[in-house]
N, C-alpha and C positions, 0 to 999 in steps of 0.2 A: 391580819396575819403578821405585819409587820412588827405590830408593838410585841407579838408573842416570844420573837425572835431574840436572841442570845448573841449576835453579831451583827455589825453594822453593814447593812443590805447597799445602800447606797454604794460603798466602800466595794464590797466587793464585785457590785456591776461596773464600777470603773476598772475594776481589776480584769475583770472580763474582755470587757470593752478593746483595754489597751493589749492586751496577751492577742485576742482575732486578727486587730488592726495589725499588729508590728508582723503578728507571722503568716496572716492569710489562713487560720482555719478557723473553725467554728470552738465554742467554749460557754458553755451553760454552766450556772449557779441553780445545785439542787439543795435539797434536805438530806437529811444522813437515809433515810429509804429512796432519795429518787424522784421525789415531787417537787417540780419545777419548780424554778424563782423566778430566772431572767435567761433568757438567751441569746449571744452574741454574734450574727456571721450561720454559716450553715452546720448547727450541733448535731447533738444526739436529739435533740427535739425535734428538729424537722427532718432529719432523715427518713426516710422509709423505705430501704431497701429491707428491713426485716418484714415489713408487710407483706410485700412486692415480693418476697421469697418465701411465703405462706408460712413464716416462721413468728411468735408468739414475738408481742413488744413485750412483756415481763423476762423474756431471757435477756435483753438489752439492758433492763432495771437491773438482773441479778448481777451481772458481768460488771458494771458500773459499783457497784458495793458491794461486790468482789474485789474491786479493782484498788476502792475505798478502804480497806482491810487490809490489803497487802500495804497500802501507802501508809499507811499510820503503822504498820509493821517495822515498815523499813525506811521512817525514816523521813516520811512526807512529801515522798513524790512515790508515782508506779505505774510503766509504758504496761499495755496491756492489749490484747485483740478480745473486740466485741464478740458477736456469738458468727458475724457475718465475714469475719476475717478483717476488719481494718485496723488500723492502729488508734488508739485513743491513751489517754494520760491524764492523772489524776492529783489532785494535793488536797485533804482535809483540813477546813475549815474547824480550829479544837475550841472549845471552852472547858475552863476547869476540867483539861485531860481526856475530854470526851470527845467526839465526832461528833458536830453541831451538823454541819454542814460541807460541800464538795464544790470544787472547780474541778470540771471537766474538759478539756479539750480534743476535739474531733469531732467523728471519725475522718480520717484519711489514709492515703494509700502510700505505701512503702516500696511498692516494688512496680514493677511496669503493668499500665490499663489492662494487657492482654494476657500479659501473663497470668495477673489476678484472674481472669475470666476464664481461662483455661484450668489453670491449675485447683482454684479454692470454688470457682460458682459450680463448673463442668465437673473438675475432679473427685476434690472433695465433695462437695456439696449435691450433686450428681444432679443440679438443676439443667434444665431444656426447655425448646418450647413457648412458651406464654411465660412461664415464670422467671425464666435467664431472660427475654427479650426486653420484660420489664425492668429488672436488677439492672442490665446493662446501660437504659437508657438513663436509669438514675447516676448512672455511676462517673456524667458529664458533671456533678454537682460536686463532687468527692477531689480534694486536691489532693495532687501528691508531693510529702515531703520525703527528701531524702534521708538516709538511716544516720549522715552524718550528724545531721542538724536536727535529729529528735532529741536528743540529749540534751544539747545547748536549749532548747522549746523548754522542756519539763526544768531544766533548772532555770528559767526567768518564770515559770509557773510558780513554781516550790519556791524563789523569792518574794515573787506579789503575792502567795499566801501567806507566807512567813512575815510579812508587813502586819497581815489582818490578824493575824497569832501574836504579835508583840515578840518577835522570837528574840528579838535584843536584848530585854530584860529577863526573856525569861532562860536566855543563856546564862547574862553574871549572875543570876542566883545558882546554876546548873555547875557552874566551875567551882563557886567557891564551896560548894559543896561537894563536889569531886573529889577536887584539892584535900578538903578536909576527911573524906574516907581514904586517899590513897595513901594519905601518911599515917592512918590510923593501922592501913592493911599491912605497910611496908614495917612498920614499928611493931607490929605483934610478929613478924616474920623475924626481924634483928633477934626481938628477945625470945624466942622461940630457940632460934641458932645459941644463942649468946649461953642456953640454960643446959646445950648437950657438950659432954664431958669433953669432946673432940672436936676440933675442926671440920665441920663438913667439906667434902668433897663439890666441886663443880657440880649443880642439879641439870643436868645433861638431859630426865626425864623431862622435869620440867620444861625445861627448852624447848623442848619436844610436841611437848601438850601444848605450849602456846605456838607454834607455828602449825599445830592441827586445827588449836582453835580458830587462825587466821584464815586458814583454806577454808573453813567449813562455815566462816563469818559469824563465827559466837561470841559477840563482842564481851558480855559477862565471863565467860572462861578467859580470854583471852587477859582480859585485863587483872583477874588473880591472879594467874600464872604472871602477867608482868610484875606487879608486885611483889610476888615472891621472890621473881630474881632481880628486883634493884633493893630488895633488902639482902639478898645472899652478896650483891656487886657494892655494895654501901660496907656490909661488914667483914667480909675479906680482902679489902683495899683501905682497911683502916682511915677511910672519911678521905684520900686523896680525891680529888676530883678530878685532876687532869684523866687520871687510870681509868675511874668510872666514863668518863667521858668516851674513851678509846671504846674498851668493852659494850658501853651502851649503841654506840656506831656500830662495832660488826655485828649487833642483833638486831642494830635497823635494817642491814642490808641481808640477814634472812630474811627478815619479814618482808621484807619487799619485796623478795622472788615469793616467798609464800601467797600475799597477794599478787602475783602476775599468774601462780599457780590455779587462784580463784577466780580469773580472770580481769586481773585491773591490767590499763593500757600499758605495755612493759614501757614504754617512750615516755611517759608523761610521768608513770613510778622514776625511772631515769633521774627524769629532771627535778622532781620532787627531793630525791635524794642528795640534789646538789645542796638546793636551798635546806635544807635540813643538815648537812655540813656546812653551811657556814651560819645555819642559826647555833648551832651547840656551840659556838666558840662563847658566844656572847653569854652566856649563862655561869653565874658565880656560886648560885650554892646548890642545895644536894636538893631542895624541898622544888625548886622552879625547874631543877631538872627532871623531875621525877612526874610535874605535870608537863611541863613539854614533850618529855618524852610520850606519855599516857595520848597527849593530842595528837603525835605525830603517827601513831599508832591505828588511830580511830580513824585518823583522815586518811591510811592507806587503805582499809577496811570500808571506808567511806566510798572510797574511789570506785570499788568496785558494783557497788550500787549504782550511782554514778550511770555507769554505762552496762549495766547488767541489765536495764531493761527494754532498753534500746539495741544491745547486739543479742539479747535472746530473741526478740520478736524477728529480728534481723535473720539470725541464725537460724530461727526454726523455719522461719519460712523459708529460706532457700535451700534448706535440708527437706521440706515437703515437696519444694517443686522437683528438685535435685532426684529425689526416691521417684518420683510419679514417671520420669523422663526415662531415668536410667534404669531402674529394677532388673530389668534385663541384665544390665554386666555384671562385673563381679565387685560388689560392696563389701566393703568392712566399716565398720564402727573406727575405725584407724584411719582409713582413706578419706571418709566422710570429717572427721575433724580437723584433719589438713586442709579439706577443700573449703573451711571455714575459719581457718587462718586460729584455731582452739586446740586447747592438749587434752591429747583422751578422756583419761578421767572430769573433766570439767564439761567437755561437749558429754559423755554419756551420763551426767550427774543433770545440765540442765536441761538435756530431749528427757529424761524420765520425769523430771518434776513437771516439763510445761505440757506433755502428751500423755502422761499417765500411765505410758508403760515403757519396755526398753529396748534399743532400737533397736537389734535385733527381732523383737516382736514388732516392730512395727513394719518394717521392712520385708517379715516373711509373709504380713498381713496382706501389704500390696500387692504381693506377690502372688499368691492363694487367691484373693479376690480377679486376679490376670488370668489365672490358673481356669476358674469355673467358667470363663467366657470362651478360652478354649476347649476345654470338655464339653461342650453344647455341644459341640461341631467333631463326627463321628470319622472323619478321614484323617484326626489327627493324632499319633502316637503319643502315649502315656509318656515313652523319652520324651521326645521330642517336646511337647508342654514343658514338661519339668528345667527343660534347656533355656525355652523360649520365654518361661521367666524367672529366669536368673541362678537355679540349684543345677548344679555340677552333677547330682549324685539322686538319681531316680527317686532310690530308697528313702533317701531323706525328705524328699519330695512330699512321697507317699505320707511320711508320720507325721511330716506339719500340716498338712492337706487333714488328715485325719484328726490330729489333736482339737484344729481351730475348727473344722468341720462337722467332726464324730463318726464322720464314713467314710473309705478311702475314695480317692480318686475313681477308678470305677467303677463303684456304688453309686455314686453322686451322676457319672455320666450315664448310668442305666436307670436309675429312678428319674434324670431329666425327659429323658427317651420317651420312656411311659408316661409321663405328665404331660408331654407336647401329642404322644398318640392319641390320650385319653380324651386331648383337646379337639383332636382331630388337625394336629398339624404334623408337618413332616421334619427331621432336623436338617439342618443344614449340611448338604451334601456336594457342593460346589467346593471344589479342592479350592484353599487358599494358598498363595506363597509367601512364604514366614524366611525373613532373614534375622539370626542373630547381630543385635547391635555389638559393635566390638570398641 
């Protein structure tokens, strides 16, 4: 198998090797499918809490080159949760452009033993019994790293990959041909301007488009749109450079709120923006400003990868624990992104992409599912349910109850009725006492 191989095997078991040793968790070398090379500390290879939780080891393969796919997406790192909730992290292994090969690190845990056990085996998972007693007992093997220090982890990953990738050279081939399309972009834009009858106006849209393209992290738009306007900032300043310089500053310092908007550290943007004023002094012509600026750009964009998959696994999870505890009060999509330190639009852009729906659905879900374990039980009022998890307003109750269900709430309580009769059992008739959490 070895000689079949397209990377240097040994190389990257030392790379294994030292990633376990320095951070304490496990770290396996697969094939771009999953099949094992080497494995370092306690992996995804010897785990088995997917056994142990009667759950398929192929969902652990898929999640892993899932996980593989996003990181060669974005960039060559990608935090990610297995099928069983832990955290894992990824960097591909490329040859000639392709996914050869994967360094994996994990699983471990991000958030408290008990919590984990409560919330994702109990909760979510709705394991009990033999099968939680198992999970749990594996779960003494499972280390926990903290959400600060996953970041910091994946990038000394994404470097000892970036070793086995040669990423040094195959950056200065990457720049100087950067270089050579951005002056190409910027020069068809001068003579573009240069050939209408009039002076254009300030491209205000443009501006525009490129600080959408930065929230949205479309590094390709982003970078025509900048184009665009250091040839419109090149040829209505008549080649000054001190002016360009001025101008090109206050559209670093949009874009830097645009990236805090996408979610980069606003503190670390901060201090980014210091060192980026006093590199722009040092810069004498229009061609080295034009890629420095292009870099400075990329690395704000950058940034928020960076820690994008570290505070989403972060974020989601304490937004799942967070819904499971509270469902009962009164939630908003508003409160909820404050309570994770995120601005609206950003917290409901990434609960929809990492959960599949939007949080509002997924919070009336929990809620519904709370909902049918009190309609079992025939001493309790249709208000009162509808109060006891979480909806203000009966009515509304009733039509989410109905849409996720297809029957209203007391269809659902009197088809139960019948099905425990049918069983020959009786329902639960022992008045409970129910307080709203406040």
């Amino acid at each position: 198998m070895t000689q079949e191989m397209s990377f240097d095997l040994k190389l990257a078991r030392e790379c294994a090797q030292a990633i376990s040793a320095a951070c304490g968790v496990g770290c396996v070398v697969t094939d771009a499918r999953g099949q094992l090379y080497c494995e370092e500390g306690y992996g995804c290879a010897s785990c088995q809490l997917c056994l142990a939780a009667g759950r398929r080891p192929e969902d652990c393969v898929q999640s892993q080159i899932y996980g593989m796919a996003e990181a060669a997406r974005f960039g060559g790192k990608y935090i990610y949760f297995c099928p069983m909730g832990l955290t894992c992290f990824v960097s591909p292994i490329l040859e000639d452009e392709e996914v050869t090969a994967k360094l994996t690190v994990g699983p471990f845990l991000m958030v408290d033993r008990q919590d984990f056990i409560a919330c994702d085996l109990e909760g979510q998972m709705g394991l009990c019994g033999h099968p939680l007693e198992n999970v749990t007992a594996l779960l003494d093997q499972i280390p926990y790293v903290p959400a600060e220090k996953v970041t910091a982890m994946s990038n000394l990953l994404f470097m000892a990959v970036g070793f086995l990738n040669n990423v040094s050279a195959a950056n200065r081939m990457l720049e100087v041909q950067g270089s050579t399309a951005i002056q190409g972009q910027v020069t068809a834009y001068i003579q573009q301007v240069k050939n209408d009858s009039a002076a254009p106006p300030y491209p205000l849209e443009t501006e525009r488009a490129l600080l959408r393209a930065v929230r949205n992290l479309n590094k390709g738009e982003a970078q025509r749109r900048l184009n665009e306007l250091m040839g419109y900032l090149f040829f209505s300043s008549g080649g000054d450079l001190a002016r360009i310089k001025t101008q090109i500053y206050e559209l670093l310092i949009l874009i830097s709120r645009a990236a805090i908007d996408a979610g980069a550290s606003p503190e670390a943007t901060l201090a980014a923006n210091h060192q980026y004023l006093q590199g722009i002094n040092s810069l004498q012509d229009f061609d080295g400003l034009c890629l420095w600026f292009t870099k400075a750009v990329g690395a704000l964009m950058d940034s928020v990868f960076d820690c994008a998959g570290a505070r989403h696994t972060s974020v989601i999870h304490q937004t799942v624990q967070y819904l499971n505890t509270h469902y009962s009060e009164k939630i908003t999509m508003e409160k909820m992104a404050q309570q994770v330190y995120l601005s609206p639009p950003y917290f409901s852009r990434i609960f929809k992409e990492e959960m599949g729906e939007p949080f509002t659905a997924y919070l009336n879900r929990i809620r519904i599912d709370r909902s049918k374990e009190l309609l079992r039980q025939k001493n309790i009022r249709l208000t009162d349910i509808a109060q006891l998890v979480g909806f203000e307003d009966q009515s509304y109750f009733t039509k989410v109850f109905k849409k996720q269900e297809g029957v209203p709430p007391l269809r659902y309580r009197e088809s139960h009725t019948k099905d425990m009769k049918a069983r020959g059992q009786e329902p639960q008739q022992k008045r409970q006492s129910f307080s709203r959490r406040k």
